[in-house]
C-alpha positions, 0 to 999 in steps of 0.5 A: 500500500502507498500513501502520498501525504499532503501537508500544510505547513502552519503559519500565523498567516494561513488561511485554510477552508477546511470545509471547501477541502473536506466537501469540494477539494478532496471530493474532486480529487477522489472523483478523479482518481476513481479507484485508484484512490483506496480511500482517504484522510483528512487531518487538521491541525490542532497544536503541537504537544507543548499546551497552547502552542500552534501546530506544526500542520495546519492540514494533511490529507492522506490517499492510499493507493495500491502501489505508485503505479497506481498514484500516478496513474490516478493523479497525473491526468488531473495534477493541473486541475487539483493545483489550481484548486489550491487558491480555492482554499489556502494560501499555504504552499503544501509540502508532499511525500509518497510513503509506503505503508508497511503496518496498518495497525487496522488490519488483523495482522495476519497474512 
């Protein structure tokens, strides 16, 4: 299983709509991917683990895929689409990585 992370780096200047990407933004991304996208994530930001103090992200998401093939092929044809959709929402420059996942703590545990 791969899972591209998306991250939105927190800064006192931020401006996120979570509920533009939660019900439009990662909605699109999901129709377009069909299913390549597995499913997905959506963290926000609360604090970081010092009491009261500001996040290291004010958002993430998170799209599981069967395998990078699988990403690119899903993402690729619409990368343009879902950039230009950014405005729509924050105005964070968001930071991607593309993990595999190696233990899901969800599943049985068993093969």
């Amino acid at each position: 299983m791969i899972k591209l992370s998306v991250m939105y780096p927190y800064s006192p200047e931020a401006r996120f709509d979570h509920d533009y990407y939660r019900d439009v933004h990662m909605a699109l991304l999901k129709e377009r991917m069909g299913d390549y996208c597995k499913f997905y994530t959506i963290d926000k930001g609360l604090g970081g683990v010092t009491p009261g103090s500001a996040p290291v992200y004010i958002a993430m998401c998170h799209v599981y895929c069967e395998s990078v093939e699988a990403l690119m092929t899903g993402i690729g044809p619409h990368a343009a689409e879902l950039a230009a959709d950014i405005v729509n929402f924050t105005n964070v420059t968001p930071v991607q990585q593309v993990s595999e996942v190696v233990f899901d703590a969800g599943s049985s545990g068993t093969s």
